[in-house]
C-alpha positions as a LaTeX table, in Angstrom:
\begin{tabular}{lrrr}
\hline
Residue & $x$ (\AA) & $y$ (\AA) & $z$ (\AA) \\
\hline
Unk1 & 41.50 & 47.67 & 4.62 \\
Unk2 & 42.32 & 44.33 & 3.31 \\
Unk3 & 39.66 & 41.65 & 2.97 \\
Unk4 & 40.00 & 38.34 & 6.19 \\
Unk5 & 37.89 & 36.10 & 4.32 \\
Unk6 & 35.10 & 34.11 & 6.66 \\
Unk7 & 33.74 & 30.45 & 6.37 \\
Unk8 & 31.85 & 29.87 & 2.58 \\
Unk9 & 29.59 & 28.22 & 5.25 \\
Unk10 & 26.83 & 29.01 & 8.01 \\
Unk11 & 25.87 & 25.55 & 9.15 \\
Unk12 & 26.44 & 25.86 & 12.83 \\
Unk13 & 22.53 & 25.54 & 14.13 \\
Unk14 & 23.18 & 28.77 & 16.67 \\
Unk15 & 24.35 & 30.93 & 13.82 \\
Unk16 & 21.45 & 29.75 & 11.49 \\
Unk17 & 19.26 & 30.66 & 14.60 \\
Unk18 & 20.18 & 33.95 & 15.19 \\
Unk19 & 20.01 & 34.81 & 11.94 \\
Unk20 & 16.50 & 33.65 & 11.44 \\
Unk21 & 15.26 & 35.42 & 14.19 \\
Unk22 & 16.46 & 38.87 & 13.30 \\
Unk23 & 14.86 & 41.48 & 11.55 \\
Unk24 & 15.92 & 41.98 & 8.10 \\
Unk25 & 12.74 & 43.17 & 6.63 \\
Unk26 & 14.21 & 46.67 & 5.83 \\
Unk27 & 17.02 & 45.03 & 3.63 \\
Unk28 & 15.55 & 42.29 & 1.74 \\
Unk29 & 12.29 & 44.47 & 1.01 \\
Unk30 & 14.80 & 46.49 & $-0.16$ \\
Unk31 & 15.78 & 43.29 & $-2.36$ \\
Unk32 & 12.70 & 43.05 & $-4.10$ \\
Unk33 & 11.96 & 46.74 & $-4.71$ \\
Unk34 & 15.52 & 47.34 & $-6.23$ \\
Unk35 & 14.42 & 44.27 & $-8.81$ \\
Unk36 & 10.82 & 45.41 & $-9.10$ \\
Unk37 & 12.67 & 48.93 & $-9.90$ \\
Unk38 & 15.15 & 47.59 & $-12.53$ \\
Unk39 & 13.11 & 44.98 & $-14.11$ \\
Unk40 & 9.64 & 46.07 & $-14.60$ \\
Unk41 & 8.80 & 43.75 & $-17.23$ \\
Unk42 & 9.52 & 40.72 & $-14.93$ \\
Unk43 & 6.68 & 39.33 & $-14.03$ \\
Unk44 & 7.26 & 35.54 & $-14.22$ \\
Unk45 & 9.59 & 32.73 & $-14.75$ \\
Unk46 & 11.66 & 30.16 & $-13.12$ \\
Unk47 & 14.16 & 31.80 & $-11.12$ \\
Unk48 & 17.56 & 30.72 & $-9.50$ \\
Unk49 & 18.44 & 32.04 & $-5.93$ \\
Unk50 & 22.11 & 31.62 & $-5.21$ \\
Unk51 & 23.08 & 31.50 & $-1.47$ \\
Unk52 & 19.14 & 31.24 & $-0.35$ \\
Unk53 & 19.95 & 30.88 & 2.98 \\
Unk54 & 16.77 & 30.80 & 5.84 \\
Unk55 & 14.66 & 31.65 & 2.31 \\
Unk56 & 13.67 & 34.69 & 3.52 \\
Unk57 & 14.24 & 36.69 & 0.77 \\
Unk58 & 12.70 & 34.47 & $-1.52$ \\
Unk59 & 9.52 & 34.34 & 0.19 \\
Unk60 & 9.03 & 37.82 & $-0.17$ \\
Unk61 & 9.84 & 37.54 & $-3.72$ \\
Unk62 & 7.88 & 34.93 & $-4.48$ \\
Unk63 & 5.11 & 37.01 & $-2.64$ \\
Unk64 & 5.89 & 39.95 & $-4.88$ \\
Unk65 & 6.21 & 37.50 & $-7.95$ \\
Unk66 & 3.35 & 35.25 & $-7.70$ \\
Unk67 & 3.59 & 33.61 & $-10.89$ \\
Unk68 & 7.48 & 32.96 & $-10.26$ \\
Unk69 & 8.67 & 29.62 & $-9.33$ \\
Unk70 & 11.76 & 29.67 & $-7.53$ \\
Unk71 & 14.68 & 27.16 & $-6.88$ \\
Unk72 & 16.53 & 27.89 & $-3.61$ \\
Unk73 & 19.91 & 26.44 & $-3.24$ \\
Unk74 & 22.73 & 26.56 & 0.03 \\
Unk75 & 25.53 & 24.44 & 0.95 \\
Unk76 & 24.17 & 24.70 & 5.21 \\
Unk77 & 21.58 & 22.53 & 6.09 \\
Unk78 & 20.80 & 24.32 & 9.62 \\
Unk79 & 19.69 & 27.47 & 6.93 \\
Unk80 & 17.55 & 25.49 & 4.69 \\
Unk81 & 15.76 & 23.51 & 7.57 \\
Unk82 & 14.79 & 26.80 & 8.79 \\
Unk83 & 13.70 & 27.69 & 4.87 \\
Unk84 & 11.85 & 24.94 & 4.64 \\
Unk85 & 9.51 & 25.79 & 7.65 \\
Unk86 & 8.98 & 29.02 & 7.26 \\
Unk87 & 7.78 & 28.47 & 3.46 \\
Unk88 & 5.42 & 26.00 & 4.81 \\
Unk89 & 4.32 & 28.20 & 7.47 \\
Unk90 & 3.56 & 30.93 & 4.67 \\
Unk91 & 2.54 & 28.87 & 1.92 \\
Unk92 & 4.90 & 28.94 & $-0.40$ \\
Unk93 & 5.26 & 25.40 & $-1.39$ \\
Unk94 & 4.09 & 25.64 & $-4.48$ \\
Unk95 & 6.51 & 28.20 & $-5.68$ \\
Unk96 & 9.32 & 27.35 & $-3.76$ \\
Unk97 & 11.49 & 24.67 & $-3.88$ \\
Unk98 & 14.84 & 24.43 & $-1.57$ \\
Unk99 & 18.04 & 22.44 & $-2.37$ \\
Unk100 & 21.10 & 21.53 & $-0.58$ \\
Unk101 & 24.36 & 22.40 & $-2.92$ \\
Unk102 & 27.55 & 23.40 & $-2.92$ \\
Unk103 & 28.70 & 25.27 & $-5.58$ \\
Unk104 & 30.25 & 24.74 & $-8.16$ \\
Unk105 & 28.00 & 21.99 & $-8.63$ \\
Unk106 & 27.60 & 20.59 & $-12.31$ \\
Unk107 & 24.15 & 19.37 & $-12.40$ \\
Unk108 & 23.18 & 23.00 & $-11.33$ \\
Unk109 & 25.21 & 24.54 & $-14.15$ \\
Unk110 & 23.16 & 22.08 & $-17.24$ \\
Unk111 & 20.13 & 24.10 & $-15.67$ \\
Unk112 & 18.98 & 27.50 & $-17.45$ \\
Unk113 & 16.69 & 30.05 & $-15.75$ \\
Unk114 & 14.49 & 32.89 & $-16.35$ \\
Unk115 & 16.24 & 34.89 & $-13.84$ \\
Unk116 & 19.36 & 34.61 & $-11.35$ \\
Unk117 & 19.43 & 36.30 & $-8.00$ \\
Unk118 & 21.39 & 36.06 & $-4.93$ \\
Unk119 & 21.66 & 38.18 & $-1.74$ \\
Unk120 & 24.74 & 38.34 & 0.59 \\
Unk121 & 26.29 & 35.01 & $-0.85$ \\
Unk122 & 29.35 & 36.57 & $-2.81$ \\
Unk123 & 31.32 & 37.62 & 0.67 \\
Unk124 & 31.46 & 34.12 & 1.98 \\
Unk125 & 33.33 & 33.25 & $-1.34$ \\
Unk126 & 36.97 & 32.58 & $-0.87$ \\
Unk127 & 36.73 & 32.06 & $-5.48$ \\
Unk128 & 34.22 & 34.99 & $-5.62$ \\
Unk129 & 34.71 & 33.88 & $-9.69$ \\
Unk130 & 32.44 & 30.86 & $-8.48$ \\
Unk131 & 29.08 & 32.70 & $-8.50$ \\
Unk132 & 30.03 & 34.61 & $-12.16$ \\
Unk133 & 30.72 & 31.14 & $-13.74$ \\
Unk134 & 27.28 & 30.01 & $-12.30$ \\
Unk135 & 25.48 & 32.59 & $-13.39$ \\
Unk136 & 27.62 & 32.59 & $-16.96$ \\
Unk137 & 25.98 & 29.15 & $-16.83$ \\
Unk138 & 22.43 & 29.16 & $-15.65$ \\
Unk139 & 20.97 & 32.37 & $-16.43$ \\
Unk140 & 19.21 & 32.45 & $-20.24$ \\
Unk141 & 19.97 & 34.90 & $-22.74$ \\
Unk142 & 18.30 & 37.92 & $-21.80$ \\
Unk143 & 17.47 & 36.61 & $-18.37$ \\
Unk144 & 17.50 & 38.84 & $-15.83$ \\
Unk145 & 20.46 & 38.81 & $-13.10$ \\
Unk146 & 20.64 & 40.68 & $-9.57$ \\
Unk147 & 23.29 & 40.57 & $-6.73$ \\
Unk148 & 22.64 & 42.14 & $-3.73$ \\
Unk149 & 26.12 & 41.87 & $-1.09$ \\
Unk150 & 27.46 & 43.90 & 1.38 \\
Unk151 & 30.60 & 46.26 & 0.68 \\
Unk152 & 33.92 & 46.21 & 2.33 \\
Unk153 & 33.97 & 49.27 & 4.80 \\
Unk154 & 37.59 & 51.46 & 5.08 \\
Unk155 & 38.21 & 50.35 & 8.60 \\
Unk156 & 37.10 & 47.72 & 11.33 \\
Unk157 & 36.25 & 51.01 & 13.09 \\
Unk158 & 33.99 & 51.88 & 10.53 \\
Unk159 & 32.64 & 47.94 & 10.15 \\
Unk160 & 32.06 & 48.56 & 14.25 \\
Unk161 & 29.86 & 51.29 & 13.75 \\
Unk162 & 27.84 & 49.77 & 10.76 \\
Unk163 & 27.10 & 46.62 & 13.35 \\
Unk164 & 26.25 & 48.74 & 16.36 \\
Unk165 & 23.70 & 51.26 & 13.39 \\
Unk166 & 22.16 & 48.05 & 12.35 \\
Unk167 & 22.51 & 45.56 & 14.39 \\
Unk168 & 23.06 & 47.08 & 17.95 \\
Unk169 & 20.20 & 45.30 & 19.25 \\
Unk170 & 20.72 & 41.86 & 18.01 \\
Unk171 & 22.23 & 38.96 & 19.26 \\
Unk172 & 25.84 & 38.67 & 19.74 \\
Unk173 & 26.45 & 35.86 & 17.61 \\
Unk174 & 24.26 & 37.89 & 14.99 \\
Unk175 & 26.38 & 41.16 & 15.49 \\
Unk176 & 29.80 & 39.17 & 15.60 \\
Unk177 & 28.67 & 37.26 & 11.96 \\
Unk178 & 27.95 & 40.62 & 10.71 \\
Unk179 & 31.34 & 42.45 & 11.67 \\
Unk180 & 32.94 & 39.42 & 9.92 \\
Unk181 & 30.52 & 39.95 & 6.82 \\
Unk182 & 31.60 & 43.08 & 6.96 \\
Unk183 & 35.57 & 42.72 & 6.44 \\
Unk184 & 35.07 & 40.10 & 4.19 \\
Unk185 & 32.86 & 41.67 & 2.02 \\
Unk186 & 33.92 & 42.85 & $-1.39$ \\
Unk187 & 34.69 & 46.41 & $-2.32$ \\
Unk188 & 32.80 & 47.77 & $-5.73$ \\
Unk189 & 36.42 & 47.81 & $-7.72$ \\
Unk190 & 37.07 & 44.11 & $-6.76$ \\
Unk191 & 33.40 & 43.27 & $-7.92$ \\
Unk192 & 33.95 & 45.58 & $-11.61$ \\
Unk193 & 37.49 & 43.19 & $-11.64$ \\
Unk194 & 35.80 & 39.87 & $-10.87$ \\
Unk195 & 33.37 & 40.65 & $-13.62$ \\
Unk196 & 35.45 & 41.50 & $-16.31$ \\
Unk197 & 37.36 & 38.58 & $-15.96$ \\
Unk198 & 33.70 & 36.30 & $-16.23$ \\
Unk199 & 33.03 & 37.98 & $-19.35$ \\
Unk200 & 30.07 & 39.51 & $-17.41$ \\
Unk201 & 31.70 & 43.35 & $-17.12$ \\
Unk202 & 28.40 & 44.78 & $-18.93$ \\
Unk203 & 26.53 & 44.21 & $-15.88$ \\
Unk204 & 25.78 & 47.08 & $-14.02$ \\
Unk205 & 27.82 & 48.00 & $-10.39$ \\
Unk206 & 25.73 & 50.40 & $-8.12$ \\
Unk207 & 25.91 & 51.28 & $-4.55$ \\
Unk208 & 22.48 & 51.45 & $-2.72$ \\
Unk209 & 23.52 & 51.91 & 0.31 \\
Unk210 & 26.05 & 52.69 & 2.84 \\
Unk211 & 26.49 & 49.02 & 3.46 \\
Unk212 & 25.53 & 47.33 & 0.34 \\
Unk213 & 25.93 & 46.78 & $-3.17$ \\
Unk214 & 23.82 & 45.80 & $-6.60$ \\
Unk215 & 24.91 & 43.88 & $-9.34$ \\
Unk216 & 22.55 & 43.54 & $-12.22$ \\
Unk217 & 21.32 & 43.55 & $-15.71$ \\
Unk218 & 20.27 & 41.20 & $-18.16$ \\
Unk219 & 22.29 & 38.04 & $-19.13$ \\
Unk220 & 24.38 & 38.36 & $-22.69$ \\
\hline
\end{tabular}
């Protein structure tokens, strides 16, 4: 099946909505176990999160990390006001800090980190190459690095079933968002392509699951 691309963007307030209020607790614990798991010397640092979205993720690492300090960045406001609350809410202030931007941004790429992550950003990229070149930038010599995305089923039939497994009971502006994920979503060969042209093709490519993807290893 051929990828349909899907907005880089989520900045309509009903889509950041519905997101926030479903339950992806199963997948992004899943996040920070598969780093735990693959870094277990990590402990602390100044990490970048690429694509934070509603922070979510973050706030469980930064939970799991507590001596992390984390920069959040998304191009869609209606995510990162959400963010914003809910690490308030939790108490995460002092480790987390949210930022509006559009990448590439320059400013970003002067930066270096202690770590780069990112979960479910790389679909939305029309110039998937993007989010290699800002990692080839910001990430520190033997910093670690860890993409988590969603793979490219074989069919829409197959993407149909994945939506009504995982999110049959969600909203439908959650379950239409994730069908489109879904087809434009890259498949593991595309990823192992997109890499090699970055220079980044000693990263590891694993499967996880029968929706998603890992991307990791330690910056060269």
């Amino acid at each position: 099946m051929h990828r349909i691309p899907e907005p880089d963007l989520m900045d309509n307030a009903e889509q950041a909505r519905a997101y926030a209020e479903a339950d992806f607790s199963e997948a992004h614990d899943a996040f920070v176990a598969h780093f735990k798991s693959r870094f277990p010397t990590f402990n602390k640092g100044n990490v970048l999160d690429l694509g934070c979205g509603t922070a979510d993720v973050i706030i469980r690492f930064a939970q799991a990390f507590p001596q992390s300090y984390i920069t959040g960045i998304d191009g869609a406001q209606a995510m990162l006001d959400i963010g914003l609350c809910d690490i308030d809410k939790k108490g995460c202030g002092d480790q987390i800090n949210l930022q509006k931007c559009i990448l590439p941004d320059h400013a970003l790429q002067s930066s270096s980190f202690d770590a780069v992550i990112s979960n479910s950003l790389l679909h939305h990229l029309l110039n998937p190459q993007i989010i290699w070149d800002t990692i080839n930038c910001c990430a520190a010599q033997g910093a670690p690095v860890f993409i988590m995305d969603l793979m490219r089923p074989d069919s829409t039939e197959r993407a149909k079933k994945l939506v009504h497994l995982y999110a049959g009971d969600a909203s439908p502006v959650l379950q239409k968002d994730f069908f489109n994920s879904l087809l434009a979503a890259y498949k593991t060969d595309e990823i192992i392509s997109q890499l090699k042209t970055a220079g980044l093709n000693y990263l590891t490519v694993e499967v996880v699951s029968d929706r998603h993807a890992l991307v990791w290893g330690t910056k060269r």
